[in-house]
Structure formats: structure tokens, C-alpha cells
DSSP file (Angstrom, degrees, kcal/mol; ACC not computed):
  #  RESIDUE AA STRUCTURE BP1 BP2  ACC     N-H-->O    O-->H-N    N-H-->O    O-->H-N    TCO  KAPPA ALPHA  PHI   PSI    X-CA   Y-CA   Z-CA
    1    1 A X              0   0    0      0, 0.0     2,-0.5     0, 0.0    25,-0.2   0.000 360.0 360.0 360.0 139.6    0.0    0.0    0.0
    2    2 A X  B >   -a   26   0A   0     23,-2.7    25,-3.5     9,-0.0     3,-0.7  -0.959 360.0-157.3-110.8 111.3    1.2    3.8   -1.2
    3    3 A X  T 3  S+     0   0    0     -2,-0.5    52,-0.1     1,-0.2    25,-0.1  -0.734  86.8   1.3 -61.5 133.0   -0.5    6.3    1.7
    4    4 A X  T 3  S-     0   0    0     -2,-0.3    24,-0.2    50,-0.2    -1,-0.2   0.711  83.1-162.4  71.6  38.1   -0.5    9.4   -0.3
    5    5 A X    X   -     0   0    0     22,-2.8     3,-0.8    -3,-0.7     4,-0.5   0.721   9.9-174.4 -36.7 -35.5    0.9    8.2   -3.5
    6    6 A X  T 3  S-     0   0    0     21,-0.4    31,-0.2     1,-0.2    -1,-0.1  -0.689  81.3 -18.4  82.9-152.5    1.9   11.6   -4.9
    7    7 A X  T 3  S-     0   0    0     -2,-0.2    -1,-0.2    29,-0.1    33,-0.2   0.131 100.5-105.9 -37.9  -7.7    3.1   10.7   -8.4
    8    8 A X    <>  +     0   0    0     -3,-0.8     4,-1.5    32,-0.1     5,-0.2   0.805  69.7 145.9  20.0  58.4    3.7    6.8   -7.4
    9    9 A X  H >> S+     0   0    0     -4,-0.5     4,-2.7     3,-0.2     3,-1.4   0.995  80.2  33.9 -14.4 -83.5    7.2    7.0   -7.3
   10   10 A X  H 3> S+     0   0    0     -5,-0.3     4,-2.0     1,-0.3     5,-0.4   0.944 118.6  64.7 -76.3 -48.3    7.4    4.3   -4.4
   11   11 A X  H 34 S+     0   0    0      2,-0.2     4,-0.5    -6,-0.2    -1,-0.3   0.754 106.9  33.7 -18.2 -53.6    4.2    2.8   -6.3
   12   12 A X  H XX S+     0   0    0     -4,-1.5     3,-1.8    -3,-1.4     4,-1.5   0.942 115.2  58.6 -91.0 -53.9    5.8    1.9   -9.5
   13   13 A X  H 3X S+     0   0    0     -4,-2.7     4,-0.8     1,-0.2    -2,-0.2   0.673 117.0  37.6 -44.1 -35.4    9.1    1.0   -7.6
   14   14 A X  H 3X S+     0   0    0     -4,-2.0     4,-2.5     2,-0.3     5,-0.4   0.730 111.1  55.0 -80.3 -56.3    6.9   -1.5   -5.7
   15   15 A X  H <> S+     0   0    0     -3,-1.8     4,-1.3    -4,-0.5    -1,-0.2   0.863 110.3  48.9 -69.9 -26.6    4.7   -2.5   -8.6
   16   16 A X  H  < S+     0   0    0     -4,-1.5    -2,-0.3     1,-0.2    -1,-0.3   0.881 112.5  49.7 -88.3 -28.1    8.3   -3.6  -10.6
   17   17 A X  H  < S+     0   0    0     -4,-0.8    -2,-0.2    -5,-0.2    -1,-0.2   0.721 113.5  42.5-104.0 -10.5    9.6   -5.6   -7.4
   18   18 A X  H  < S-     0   0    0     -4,-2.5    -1,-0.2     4,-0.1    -2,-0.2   0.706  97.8-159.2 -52.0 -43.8    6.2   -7.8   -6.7
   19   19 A X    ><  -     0   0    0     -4,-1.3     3,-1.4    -5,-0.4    -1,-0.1  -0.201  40.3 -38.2  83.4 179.0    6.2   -8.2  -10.1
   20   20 A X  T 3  S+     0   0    0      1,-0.2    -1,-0.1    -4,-0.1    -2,-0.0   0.966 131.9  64.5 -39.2 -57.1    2.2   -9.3  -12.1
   21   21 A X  T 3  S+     0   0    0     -3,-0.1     2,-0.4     2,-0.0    -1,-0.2   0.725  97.9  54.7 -48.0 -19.0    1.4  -11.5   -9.3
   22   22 A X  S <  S-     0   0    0     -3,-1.4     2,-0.3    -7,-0.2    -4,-0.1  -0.940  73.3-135.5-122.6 143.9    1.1   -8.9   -6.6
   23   23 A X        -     0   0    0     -2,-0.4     2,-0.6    -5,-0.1    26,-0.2  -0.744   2.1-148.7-109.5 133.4   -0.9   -5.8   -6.6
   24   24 A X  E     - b   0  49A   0     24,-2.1    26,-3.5    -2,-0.3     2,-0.7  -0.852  12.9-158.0 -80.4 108.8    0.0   -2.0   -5.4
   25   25 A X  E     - b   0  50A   0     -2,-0.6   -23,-2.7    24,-0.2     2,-0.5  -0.838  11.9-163.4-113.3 108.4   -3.1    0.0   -3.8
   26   26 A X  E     -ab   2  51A   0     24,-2.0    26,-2.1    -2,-0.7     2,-0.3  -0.691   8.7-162.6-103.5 128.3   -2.2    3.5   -4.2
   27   27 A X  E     + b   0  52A   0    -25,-3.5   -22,-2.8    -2,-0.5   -21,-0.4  -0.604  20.0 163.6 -92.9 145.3   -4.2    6.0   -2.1
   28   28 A X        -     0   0    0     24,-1.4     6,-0.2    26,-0.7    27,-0.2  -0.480  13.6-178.1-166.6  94.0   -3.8    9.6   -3.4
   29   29 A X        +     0   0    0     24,-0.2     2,-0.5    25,-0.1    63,-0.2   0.791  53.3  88.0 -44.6 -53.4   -6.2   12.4   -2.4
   30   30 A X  S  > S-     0   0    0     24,-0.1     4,-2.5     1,-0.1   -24,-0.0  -0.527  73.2-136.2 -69.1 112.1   -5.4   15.5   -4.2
   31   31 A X  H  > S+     0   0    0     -2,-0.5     4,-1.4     2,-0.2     5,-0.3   0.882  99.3  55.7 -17.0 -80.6   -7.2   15.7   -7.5
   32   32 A X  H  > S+     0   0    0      1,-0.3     4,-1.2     2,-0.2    -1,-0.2   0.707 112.5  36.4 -60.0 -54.3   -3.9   16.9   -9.2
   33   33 A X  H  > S+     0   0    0      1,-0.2     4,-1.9     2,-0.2    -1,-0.3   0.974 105.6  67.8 -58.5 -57.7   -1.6   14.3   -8.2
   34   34 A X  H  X S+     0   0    0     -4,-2.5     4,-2.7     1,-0.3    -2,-0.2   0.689 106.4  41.3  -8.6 -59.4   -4.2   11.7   -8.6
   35   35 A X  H  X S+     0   0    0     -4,-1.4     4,-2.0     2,-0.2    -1,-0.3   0.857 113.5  58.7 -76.3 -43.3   -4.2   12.5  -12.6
   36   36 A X  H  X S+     0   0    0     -4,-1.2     4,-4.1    -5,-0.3    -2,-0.3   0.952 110.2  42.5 -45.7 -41.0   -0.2   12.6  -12.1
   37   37 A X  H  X S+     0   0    0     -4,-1.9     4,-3.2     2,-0.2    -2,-0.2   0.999 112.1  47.0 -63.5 -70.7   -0.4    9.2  -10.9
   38   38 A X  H  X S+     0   0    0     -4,-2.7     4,-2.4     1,-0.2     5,-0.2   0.828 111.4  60.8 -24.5 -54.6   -3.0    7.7  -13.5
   39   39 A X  H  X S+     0   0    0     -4,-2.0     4,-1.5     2,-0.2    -1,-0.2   0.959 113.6  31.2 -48.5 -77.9   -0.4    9.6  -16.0
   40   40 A X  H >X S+     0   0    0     -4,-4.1     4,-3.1     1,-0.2     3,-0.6   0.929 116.3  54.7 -64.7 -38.0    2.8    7.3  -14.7
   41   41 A X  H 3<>S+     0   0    0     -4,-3.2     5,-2.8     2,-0.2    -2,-0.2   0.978 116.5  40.7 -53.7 -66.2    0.8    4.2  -14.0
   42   42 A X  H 3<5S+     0   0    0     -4,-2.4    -1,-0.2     1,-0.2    -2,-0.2   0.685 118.4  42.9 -54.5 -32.6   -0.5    4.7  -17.9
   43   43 A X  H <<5S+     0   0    0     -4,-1.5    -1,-0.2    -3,-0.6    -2,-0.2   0.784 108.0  60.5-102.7 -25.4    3.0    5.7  -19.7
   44   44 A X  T  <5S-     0   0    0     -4,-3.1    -2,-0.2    -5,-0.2    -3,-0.1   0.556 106.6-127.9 -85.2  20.8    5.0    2.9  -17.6
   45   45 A X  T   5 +     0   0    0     -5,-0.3     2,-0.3     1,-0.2    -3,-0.2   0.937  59.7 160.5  73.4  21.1    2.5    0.0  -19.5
   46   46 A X      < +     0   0    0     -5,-2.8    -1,-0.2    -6,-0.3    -2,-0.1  -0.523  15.7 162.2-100.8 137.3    2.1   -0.9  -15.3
   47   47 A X        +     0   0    0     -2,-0.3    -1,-0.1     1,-0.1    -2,-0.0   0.678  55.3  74.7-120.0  -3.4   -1.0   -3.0  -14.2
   48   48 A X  S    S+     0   0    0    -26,-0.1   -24,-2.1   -33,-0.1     2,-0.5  -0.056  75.8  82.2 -99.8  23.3   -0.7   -4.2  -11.5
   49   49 A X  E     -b   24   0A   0    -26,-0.2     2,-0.5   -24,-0.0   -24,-0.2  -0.982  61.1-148.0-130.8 111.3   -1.1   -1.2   -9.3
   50   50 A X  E     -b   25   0A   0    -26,-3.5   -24,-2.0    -2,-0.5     2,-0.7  -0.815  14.0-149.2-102.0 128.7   -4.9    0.1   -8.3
   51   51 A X  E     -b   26   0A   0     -2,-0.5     2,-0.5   -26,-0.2   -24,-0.2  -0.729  15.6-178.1 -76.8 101.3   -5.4    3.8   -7.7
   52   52 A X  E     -b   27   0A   0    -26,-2.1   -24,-1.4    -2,-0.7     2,-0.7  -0.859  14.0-149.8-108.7 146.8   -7.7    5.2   -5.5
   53   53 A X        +     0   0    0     -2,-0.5     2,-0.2   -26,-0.2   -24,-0.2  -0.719  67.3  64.8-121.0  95.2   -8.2    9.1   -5.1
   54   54 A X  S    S-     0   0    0     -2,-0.7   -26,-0.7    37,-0.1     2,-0.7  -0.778  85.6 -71.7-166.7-134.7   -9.0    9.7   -2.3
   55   55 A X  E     -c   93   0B   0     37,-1.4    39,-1.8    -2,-0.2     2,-0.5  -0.710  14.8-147.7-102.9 110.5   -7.4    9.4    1.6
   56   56 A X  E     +c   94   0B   0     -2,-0.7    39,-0.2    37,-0.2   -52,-0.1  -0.837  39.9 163.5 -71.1 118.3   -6.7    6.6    3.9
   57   57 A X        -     0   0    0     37,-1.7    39,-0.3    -2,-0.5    -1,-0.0  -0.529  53.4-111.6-159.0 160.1   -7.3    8.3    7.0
   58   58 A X  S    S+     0   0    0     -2,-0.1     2,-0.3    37,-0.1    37,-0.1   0.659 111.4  28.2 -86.6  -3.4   -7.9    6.9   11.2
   59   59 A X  S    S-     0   0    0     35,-0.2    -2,-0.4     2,-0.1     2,-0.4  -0.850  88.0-137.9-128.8 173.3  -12.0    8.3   10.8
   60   60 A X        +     0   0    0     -2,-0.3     2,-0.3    34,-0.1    34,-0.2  -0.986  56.6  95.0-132.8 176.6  -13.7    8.4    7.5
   61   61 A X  E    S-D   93   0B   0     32,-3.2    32,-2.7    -2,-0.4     2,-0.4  -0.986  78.4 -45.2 151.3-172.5  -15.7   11.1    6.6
   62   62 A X  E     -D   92   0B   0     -2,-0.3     2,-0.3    30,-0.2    30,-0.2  -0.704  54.5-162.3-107.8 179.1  -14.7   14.3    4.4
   63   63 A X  E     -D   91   0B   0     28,-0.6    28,-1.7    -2,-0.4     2,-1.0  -0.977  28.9-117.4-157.0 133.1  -11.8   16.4    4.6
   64   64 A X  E     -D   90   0B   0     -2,-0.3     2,-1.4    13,-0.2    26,-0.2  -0.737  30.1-167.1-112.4 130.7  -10.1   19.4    3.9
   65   65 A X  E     -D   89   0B   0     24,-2.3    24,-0.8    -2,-1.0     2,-0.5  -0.720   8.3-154.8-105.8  93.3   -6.8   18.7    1.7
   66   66 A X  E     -DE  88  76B   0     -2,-1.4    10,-3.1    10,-1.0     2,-0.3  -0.776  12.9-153.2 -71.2 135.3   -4.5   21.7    1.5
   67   67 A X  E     -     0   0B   0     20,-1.6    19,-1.9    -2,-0.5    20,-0.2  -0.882   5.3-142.0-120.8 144.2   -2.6   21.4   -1.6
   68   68 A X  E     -D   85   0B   0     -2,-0.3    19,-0.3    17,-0.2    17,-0.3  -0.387   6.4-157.0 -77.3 165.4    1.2   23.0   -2.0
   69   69 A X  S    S+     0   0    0     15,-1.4     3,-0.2    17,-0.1    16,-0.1   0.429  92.1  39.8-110.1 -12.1    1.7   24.5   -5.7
   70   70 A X  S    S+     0   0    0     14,-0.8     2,-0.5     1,-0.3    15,-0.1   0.964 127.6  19.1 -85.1 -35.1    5.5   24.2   -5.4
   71   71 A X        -     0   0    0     13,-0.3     3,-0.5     1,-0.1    -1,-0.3  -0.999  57.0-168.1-133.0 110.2    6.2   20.7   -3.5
   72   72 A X  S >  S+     0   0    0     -2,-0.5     3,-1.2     1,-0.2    -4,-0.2   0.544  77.1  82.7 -66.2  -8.5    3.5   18.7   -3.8
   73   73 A X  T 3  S+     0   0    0      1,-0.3    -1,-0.2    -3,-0.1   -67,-0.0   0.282  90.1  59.6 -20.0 -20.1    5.2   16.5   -1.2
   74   74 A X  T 3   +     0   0    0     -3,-0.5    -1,-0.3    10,-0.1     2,-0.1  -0.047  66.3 125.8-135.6  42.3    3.8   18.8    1.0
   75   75 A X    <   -     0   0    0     -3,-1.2    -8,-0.2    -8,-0.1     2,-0.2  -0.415  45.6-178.4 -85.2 163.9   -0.2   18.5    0.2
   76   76 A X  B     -E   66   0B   0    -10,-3.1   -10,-1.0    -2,-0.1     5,-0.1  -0.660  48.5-149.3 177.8 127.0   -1.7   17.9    3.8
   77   77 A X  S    S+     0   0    0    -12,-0.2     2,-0.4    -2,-0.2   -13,-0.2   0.709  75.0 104.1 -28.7 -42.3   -5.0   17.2    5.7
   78   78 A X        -     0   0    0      1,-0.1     3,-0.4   -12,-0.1   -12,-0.1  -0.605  59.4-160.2 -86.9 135.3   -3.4   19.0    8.9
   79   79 A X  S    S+     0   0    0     -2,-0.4    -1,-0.1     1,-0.3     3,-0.1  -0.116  84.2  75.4-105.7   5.4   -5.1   22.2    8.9
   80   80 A X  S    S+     0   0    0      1,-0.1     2,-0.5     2,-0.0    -1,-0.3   0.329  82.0  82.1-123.1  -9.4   -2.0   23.6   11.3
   81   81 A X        +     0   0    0     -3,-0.4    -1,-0.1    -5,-0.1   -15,-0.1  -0.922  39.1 154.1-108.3 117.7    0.5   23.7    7.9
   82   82 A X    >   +     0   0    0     -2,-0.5     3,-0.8    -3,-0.1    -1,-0.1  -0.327  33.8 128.2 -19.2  -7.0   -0.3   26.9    6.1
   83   83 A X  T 3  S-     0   0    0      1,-0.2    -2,-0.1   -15,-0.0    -9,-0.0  -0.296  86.4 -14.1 -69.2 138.5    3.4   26.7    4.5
   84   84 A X  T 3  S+     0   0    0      1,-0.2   -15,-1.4   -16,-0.1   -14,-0.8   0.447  85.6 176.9  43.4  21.5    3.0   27.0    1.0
   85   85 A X  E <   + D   0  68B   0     -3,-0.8   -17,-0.2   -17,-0.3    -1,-0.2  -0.365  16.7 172.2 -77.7 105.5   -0.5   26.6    0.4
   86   86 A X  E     -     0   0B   0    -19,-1.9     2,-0.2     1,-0.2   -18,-0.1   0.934  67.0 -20.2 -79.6 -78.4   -2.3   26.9   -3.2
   87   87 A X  E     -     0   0B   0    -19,-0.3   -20,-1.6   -20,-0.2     2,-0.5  -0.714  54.0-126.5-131.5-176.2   -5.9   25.8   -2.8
   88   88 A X  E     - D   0  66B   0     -2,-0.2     2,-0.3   -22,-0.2   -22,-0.2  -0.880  27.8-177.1-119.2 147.7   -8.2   23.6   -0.3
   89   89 A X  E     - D   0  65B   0    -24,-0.8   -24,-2.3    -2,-0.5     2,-0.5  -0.923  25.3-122.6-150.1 134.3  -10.2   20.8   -2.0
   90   90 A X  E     - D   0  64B   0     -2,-0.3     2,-0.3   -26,-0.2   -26,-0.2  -0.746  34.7-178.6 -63.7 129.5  -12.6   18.7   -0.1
   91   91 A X  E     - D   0  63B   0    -28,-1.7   -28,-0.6    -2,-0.5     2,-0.3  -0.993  26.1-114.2-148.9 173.4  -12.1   15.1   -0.1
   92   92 A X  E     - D   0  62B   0     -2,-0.3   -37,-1.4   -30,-0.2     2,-0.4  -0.553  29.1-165.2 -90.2 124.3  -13.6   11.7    1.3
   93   93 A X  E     -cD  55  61B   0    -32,-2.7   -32,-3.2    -2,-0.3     2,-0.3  -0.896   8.1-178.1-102.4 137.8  -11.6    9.7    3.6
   94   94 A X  E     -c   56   0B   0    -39,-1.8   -37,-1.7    -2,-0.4     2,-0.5  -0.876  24.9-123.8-136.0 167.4  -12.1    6.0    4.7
   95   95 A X    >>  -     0   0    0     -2,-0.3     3,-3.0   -39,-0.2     4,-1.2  -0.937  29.2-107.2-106.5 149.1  -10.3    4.1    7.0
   96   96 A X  T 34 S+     0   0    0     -2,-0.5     4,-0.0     1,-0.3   -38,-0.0   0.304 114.7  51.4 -11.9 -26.0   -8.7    0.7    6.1
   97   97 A X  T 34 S+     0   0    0      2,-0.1     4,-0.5    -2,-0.1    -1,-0.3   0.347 113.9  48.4-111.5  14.3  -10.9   -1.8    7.8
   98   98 A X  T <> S+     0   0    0     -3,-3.0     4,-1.0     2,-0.2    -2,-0.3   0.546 110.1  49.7-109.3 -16.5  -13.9    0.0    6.1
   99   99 A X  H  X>S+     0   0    0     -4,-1.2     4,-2.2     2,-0.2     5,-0.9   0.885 109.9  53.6 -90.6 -49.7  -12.4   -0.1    2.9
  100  100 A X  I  >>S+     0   0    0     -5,-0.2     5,-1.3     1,-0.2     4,-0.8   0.814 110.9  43.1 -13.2 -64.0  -11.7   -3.7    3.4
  101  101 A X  I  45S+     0   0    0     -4,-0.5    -1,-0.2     2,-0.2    -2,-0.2   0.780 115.3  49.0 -77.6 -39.2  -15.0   -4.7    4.1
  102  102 A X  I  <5S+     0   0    0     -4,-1.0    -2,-0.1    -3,-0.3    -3,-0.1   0.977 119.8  41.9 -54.5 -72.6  -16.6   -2.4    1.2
  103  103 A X  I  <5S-     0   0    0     -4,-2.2    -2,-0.2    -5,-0.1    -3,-0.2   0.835  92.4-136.8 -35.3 -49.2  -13.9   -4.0   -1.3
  104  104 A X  I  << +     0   0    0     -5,-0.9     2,-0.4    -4,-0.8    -3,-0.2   0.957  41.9 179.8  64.7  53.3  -14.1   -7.0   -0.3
  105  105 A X      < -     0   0    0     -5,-1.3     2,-0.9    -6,-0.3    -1,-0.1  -0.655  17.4-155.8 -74.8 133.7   -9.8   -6.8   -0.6
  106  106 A X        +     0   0    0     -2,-0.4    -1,-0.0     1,-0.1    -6,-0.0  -0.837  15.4 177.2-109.4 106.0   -8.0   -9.8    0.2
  107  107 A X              0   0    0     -2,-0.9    -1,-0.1     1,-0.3    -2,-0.0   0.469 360.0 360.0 -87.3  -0.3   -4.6   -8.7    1.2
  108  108 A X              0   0    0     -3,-0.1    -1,-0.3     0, 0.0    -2,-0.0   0.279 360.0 360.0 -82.6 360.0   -3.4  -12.0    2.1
């Protein structure tokens, strides 16, 4: 699993060392990235890696997503970060054993 995938950097490194047989679920909130992600996933031919946009989180519920415009590295939930700060987007947060249950993932 990529919390907060960004770009999937760590994603595709991931997805190439599991190889077909094993699956990447990459969580990525921010709209912007989100499309970034879709973007590498789509020019590296990769399939084995599933995208979700929007946040794996401890509550679920919605959210308010500060986005950076210089470092996106530095998008963030916590509301206490003002550093570099473009726009706010709401987005939907779940937690891990709700997305489980929803999915019906088997991580084993």
C-alpha cells in the first residue's frame, strides 16, 4: 500500500519488485496528483497497481486537503500547515478496515 501516493514513485518502484502477481493499492487524495499518478501508471505500461483518489485516513468522513503549488510532497490534511499553500479541495476519507469490508480486498 502507497498512503498518499503523490506521483507513485514508491508505487511503480513497488509494482516492478512484486512483479504481475502482486498488486500495489495506491491512495492519493489531491485531485492533481491523482491524474499525475493515472499519468505514470499509464506511460510505464504498469497494471498491476490500483489507484484510489481519495485518503486513507484513522476516521472516515470528508476532509479538507491543503494542496502545496510548489512541492507537492507537501499537500496535507493538517489544517496547522499553512506553508506554501495553493488551494483547499474537499475530499472523502475511509479508514482501512472499512475499505476492506466495502472492497471486499484480500490482502493475504
Amino acid at each position: 500500500m502507497d498512503v498518499g501516493a503523490n506521483i507513485g514513485f514508491y508505487s511503480l518502484n513497488a509494482s516492478r519488485i512484486i512483479g504481475n502477481s502482486g498488486r500495489v493499492y495506491s491512495f492519493e487524495p489531491s485531485v492533481r496528483e491523482y491524474i499525475r499518478l493515472l499519468n505514470n501508471i499509464r506511460i510505464n505500461d504498469v497494471k498491476n497497481i490500483i489507484p484510489y483518489n481519495f485518503a486513507l485516513c484513522d476516521k472516515q468522513g470528508e476532509f479538507v486537503l491543503s494542496t502545496a503549488k510548489t512541492h507537492t510532497g507537501l499537500n496535507t490534511l493538517n489544517d496547522k500547515n499553512e506553508f506554501d499553500i495553493q488551494t483547499h479541495q474537499l475530499v472523502q476519507g475511509i479508514t482501512l478496515d472499512i475499505l476492506l469490508v466495502k472492497t471486499k480486498l484480500n490482502l493475504t
